[in-house]
The first five atom37 places (N, CA, C, CB, O) and aatype in JSON, in Angstrom:
{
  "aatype": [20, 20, 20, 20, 20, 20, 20, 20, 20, 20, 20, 20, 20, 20, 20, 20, 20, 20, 20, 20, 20, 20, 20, 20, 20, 20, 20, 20, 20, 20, 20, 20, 20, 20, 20, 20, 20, 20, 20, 20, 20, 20, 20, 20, 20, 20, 20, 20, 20, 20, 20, 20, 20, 20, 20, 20, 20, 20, 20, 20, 20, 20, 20, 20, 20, 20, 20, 20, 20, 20, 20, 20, 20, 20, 20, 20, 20, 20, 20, 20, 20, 20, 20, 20, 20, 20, 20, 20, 20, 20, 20, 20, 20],
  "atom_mask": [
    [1, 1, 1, 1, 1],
    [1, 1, 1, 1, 1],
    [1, 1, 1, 1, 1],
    [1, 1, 1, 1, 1],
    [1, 1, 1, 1, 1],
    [1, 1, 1, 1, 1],
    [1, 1, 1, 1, 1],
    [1, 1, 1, 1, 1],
    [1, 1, 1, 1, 1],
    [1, 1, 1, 1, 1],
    [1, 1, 1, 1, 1],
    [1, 1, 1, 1, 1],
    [1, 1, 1, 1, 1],
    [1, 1, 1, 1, 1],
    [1, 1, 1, 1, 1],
    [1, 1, 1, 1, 1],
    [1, 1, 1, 1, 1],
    [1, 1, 1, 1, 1],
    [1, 1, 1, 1, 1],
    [1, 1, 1, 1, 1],
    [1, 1, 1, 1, 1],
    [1, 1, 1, 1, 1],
    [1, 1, 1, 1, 1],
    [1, 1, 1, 1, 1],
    [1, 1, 1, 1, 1],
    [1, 1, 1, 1, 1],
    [1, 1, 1, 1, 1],
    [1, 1, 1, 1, 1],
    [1, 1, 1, 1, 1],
    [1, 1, 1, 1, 1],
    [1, 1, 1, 1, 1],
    [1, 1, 1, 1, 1],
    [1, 1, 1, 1, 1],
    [1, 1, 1, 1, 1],
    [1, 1, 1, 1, 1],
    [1, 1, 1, 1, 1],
    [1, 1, 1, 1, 1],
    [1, 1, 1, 1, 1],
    [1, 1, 1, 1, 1],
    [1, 1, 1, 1, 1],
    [1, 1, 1, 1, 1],
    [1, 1, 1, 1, 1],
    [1, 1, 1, 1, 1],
    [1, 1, 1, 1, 1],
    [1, 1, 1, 1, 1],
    [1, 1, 1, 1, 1],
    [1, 1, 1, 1, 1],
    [1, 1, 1, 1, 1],
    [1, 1, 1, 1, 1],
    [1, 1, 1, 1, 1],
    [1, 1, 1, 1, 1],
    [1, 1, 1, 1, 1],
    [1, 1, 1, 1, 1],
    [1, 1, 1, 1, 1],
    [1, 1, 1, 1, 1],
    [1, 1, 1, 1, 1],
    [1, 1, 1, 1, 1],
    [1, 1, 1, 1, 1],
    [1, 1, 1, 1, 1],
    [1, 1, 1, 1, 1],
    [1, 1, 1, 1, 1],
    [1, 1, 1, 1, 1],
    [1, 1, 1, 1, 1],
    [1, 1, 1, 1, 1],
    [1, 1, 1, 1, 1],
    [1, 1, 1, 1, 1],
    [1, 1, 1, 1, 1],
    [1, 1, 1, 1, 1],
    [1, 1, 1, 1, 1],
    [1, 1, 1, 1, 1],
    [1, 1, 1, 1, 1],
    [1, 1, 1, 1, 1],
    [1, 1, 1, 1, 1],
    [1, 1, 1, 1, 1],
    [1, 1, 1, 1, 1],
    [1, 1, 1, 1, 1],
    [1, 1, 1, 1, 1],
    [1, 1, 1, 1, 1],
    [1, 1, 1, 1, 1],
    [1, 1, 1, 1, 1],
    [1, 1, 1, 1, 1],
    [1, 1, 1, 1, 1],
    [1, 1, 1, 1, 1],
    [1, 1, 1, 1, 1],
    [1, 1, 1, 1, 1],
    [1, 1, 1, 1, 1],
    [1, 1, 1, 1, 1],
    [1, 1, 1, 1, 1],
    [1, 1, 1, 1, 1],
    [1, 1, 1, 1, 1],
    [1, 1, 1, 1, 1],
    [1, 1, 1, 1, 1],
    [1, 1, 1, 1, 1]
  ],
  "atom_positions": [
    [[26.05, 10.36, -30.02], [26.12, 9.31, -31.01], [27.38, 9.49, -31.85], [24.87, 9.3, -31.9], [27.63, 10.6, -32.32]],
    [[27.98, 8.72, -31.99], [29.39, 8.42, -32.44], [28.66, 8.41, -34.47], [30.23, 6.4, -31.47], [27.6, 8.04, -34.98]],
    [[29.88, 9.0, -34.97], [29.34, 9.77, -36.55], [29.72, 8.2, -36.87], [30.43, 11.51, -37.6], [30.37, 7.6, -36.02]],
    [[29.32, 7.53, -38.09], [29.59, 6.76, -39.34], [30.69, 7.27, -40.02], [28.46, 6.74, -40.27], [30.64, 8.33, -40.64]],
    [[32.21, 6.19, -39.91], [33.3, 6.01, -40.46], [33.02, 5.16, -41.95], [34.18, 5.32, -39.39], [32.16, 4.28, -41.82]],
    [[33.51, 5.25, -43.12], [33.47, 4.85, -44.27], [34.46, 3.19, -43.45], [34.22, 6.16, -45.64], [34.64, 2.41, -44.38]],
    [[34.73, 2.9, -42.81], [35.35, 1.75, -41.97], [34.1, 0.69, -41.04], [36.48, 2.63, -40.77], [34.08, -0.48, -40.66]],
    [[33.23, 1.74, -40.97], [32.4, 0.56, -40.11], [31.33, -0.08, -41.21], [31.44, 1.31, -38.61], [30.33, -0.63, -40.73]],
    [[31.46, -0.05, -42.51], [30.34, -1.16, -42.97], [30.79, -1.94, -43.47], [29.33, -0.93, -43.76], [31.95, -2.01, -43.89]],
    [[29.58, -2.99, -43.54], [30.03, -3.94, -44.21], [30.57, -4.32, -45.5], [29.44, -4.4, -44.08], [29.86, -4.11, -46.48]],
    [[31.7, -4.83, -45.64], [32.23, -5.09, -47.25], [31.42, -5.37, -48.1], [33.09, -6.1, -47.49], [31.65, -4.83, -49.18]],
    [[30.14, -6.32, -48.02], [29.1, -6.18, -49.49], [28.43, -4.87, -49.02], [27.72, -7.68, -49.83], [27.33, -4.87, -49.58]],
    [[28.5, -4.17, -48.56], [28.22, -2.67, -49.06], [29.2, -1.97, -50.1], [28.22, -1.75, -47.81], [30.43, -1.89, -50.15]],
    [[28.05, -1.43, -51.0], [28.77, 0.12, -51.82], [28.62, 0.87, -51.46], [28.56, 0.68, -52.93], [27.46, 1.17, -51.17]],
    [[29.69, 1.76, -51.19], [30.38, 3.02, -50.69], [30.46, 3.7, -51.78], [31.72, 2.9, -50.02], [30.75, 3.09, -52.8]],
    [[30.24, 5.11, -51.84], [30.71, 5.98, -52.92], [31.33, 7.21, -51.96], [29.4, 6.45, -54.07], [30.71, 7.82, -51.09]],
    [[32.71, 7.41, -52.37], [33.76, 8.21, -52.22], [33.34, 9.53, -53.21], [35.15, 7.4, -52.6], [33.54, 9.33, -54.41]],
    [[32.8, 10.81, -52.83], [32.53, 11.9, -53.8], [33.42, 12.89, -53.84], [31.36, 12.49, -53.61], [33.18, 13.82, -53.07]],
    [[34.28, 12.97, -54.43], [35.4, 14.36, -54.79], [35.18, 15.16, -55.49], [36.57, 14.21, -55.3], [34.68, 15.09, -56.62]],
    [[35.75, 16.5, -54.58], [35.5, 17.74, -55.31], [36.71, 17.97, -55.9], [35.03, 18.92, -54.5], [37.82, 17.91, -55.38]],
    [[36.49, 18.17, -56.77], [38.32, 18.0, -57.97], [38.19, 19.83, -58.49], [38.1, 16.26, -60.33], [38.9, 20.12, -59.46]],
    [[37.34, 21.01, -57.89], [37.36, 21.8, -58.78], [36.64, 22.9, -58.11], [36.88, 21.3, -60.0], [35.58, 23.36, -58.54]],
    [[37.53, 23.47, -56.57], [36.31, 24.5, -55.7], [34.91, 24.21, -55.71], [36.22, 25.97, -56.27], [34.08, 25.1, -55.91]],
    [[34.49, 22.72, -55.45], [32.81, 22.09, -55.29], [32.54, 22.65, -56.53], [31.59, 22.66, -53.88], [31.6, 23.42, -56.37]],
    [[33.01, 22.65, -57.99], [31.66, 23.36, -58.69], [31.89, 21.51, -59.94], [32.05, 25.85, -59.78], [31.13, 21.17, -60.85]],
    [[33.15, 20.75, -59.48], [32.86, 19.66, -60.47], [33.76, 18.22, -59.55], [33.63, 20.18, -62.34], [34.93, 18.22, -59.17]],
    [[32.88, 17.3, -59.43], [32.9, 15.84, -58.56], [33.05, 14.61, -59.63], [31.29, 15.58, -57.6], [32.49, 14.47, -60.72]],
    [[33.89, 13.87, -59.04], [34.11, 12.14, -59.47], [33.81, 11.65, -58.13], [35.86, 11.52, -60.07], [33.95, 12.1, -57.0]],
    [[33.18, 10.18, -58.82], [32.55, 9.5, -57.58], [34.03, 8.23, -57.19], [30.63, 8.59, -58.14], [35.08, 8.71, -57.6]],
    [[34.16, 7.3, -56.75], [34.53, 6.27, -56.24], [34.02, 5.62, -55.87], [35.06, 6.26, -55.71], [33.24, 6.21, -55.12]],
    [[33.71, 3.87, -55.81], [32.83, 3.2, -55.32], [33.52, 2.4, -55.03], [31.84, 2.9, -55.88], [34.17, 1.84, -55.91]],
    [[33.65, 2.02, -53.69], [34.59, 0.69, -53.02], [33.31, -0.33, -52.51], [35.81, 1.26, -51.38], [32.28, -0.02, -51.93]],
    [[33.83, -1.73, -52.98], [32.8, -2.5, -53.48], [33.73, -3.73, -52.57], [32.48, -2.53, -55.4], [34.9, -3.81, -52.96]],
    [[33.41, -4.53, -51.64], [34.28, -5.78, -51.1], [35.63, -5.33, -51.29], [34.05, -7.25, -51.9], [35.7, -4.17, -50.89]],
    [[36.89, -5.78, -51.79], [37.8, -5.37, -51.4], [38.52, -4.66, -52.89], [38.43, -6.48, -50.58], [39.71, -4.62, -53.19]],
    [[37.11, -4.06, -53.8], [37.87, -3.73, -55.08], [36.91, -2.1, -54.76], [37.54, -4.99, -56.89], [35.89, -1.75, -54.18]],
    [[38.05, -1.48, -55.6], [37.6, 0.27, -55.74], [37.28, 0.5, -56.99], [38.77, 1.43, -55.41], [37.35, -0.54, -57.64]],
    [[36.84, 1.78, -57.88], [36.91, 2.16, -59.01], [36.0, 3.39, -59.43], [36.72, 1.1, -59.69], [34.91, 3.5, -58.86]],
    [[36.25, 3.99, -60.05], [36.01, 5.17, -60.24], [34.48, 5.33, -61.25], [37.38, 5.72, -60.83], [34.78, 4.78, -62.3]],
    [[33.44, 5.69, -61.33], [32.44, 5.77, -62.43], [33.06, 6.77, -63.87], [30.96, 6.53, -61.67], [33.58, 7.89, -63.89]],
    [[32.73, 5.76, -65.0], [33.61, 6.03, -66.13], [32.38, 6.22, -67.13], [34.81, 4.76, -66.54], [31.29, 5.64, -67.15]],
    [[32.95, 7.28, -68.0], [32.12, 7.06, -69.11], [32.83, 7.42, -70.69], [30.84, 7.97, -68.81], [33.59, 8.35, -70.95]],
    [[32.4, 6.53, -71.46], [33.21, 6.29, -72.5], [34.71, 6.11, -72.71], [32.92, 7.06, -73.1], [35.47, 6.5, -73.6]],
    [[34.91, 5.29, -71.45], [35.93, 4.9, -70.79], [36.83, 6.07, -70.34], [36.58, 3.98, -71.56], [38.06, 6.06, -70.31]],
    [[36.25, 6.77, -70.09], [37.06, 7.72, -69.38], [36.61, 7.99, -67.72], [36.96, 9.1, -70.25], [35.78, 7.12, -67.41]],
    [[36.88, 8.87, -66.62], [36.72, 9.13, -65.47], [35.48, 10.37, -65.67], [38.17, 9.45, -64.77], [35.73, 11.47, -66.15]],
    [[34.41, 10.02, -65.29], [33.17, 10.67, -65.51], [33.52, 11.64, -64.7], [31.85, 9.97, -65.25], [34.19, 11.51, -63.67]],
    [[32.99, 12.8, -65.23], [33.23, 14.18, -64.01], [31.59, 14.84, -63.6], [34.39, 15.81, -64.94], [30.83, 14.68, -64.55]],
    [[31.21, 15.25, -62.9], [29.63, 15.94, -62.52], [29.9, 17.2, -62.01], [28.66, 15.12, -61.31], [30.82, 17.44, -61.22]],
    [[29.01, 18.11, -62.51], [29.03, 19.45, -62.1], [28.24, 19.96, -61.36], [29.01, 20.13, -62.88], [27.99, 21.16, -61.4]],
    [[27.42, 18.67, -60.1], [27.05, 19.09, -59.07], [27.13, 17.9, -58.35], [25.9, 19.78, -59.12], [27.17, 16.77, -58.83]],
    [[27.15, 18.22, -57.15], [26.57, 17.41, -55.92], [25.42, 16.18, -56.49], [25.7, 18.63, -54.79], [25.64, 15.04, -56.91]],
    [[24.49, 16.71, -56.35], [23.26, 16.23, -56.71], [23.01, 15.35, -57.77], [22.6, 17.15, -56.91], [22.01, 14.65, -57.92]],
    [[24.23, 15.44, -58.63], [24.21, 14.8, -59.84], [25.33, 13.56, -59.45], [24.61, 15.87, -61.17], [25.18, 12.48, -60.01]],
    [[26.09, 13.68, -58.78], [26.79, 12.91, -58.32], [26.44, 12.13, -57.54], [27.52, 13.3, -58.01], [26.63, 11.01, -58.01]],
    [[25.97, 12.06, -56.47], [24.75, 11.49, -55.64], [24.0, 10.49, -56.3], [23.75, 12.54, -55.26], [24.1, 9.29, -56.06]],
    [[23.02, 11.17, -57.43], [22.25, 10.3, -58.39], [23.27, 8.87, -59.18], [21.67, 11.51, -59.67], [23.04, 7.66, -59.21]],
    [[24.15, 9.5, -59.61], [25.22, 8.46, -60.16], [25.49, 7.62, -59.12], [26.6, 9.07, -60.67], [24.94, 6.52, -59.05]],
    [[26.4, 8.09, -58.16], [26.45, 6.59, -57.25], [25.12, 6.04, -56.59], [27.49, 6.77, -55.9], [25.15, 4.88, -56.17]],
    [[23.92, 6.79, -56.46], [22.97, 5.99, -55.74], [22.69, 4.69, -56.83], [21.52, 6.96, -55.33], [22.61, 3.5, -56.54]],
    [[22.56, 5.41, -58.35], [22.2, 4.28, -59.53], [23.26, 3.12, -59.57], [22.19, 5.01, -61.12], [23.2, 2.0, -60.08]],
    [[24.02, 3.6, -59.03], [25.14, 1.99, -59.04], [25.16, 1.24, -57.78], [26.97, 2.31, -59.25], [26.11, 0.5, -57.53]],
    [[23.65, 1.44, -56.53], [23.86, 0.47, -56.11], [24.13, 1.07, -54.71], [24.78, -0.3, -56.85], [23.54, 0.47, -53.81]],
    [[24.88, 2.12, -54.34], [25.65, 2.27, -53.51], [24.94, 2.66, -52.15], [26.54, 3.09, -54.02], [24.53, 3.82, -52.28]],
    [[24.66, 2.23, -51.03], [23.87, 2.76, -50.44], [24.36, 3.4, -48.68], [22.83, 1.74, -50.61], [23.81, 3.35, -47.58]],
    [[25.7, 3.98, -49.18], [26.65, 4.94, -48.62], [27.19, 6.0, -49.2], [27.56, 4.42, -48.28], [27.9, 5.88, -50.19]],
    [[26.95, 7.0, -48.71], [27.88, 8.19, -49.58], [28.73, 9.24, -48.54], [26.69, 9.28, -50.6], [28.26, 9.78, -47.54]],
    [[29.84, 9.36, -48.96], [30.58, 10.25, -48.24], [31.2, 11.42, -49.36], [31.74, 9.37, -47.41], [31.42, 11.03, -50.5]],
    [[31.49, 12.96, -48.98], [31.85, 13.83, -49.51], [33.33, 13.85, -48.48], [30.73, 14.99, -49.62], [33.55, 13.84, -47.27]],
    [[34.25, 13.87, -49.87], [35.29, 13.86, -49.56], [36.31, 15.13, -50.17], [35.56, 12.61, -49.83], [36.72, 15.02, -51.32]],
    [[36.71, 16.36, -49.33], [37.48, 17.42, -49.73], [38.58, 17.53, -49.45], [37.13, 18.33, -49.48], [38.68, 17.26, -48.25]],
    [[39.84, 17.86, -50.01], [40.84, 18.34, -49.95], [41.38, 18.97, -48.62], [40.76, 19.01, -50.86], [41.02, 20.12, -48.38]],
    [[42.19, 18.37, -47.79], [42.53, 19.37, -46.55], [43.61, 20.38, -47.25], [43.27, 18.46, -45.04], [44.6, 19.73, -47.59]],
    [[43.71, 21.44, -47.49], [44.26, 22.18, -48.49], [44.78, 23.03, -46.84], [43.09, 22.97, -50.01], [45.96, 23.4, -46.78]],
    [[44.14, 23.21, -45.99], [44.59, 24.52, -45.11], [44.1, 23.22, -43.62], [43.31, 26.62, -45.44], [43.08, 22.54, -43.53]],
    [[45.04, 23.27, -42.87], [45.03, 22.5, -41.68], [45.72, 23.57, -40.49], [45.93, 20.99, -41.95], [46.86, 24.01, -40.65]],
    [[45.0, 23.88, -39.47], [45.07, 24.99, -38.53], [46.05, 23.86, -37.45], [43.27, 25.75, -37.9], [47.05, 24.19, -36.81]],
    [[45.51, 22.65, -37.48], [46.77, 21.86, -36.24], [47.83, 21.41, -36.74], [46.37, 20.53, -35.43], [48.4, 20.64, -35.97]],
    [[48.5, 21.62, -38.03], [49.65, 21.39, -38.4], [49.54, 20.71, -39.52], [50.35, 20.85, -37.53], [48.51, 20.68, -40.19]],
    [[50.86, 19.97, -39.88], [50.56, 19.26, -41.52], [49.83, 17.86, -40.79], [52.41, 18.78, -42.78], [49.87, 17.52, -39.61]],
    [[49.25, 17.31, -41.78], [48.51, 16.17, -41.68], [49.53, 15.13, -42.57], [46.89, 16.41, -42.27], [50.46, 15.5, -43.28]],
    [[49.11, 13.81, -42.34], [49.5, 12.82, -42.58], [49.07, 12.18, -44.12], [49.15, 12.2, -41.48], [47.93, 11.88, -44.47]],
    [[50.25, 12.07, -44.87], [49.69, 11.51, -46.27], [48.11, 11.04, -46.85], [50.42, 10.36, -46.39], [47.23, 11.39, -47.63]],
    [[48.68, 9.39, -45.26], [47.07, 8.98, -46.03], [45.48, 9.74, -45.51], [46.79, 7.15, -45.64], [44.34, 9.27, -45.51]],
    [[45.94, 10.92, -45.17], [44.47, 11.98, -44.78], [44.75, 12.85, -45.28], [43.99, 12.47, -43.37], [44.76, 13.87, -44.58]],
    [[45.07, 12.97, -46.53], [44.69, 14.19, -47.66], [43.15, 14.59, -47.75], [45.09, 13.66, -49.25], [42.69, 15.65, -48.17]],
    [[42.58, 13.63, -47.33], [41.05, 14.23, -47.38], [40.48, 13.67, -46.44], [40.18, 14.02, -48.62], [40.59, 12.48, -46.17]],
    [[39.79, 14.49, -45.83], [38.42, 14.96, -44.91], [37.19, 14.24, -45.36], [38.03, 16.64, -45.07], [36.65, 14.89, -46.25]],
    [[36.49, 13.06, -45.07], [35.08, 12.76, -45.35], [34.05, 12.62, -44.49], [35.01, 11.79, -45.91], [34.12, 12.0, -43.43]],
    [[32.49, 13.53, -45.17], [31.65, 13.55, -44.42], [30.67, 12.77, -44.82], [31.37, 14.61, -44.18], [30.4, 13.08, -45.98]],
    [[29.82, 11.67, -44.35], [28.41, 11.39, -44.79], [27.65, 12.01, -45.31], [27.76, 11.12, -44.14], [27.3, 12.99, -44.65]],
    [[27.14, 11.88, -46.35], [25.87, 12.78, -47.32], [24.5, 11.93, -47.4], [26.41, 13.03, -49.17], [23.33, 12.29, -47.34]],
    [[25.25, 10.39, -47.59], [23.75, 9.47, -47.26], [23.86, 8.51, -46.99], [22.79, 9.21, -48.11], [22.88, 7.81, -46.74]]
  ]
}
């Protein structure tokens, strides 16, 4: 079975993009929504979570009923990678 690309759903789906901004110990979400993106904010700032789990909860409450964990390719064993694949994403839900 061929994995789920953040590319194969449908545009009225929410997607949440989860970054680890901090060795996994602190995440911002992203939610690409039809053809607009944006980040979950609070008190107008870029909300940060200090787990997984808590992050998860945040984008599930907005709706989103895709989630991908998205990390840093920091160390690439087949050579340098290509700008727009700075990060690696896996399905979480």
């Amino acid at each position: 079975m061929k994995p789920t690309t953040p590319n194969e759903h449908s545009p009225n789906e929410r997607i949440a993009y989860i970054y680890s901004i901090s060795d996994l110990s602190q995440y911002i979400v992203q939610i690409q929504y039809q053809k607009e993106s944006f980040f979950i904010e609070k008190s107008g700032e870029q909300e940060t979570f200090l787990s997984m789990d808590l992050a998860v909860e945040a984008a599930k409450s907005k709706g989103c009923s895709h989630g991908y964990v998205c990390l840093e390719n920091t160390y690439n064993e087949l050579g340098p990678i290509e700008p727009e694949q700075r990060f690696s994403c896996s399905k979480i839900f």
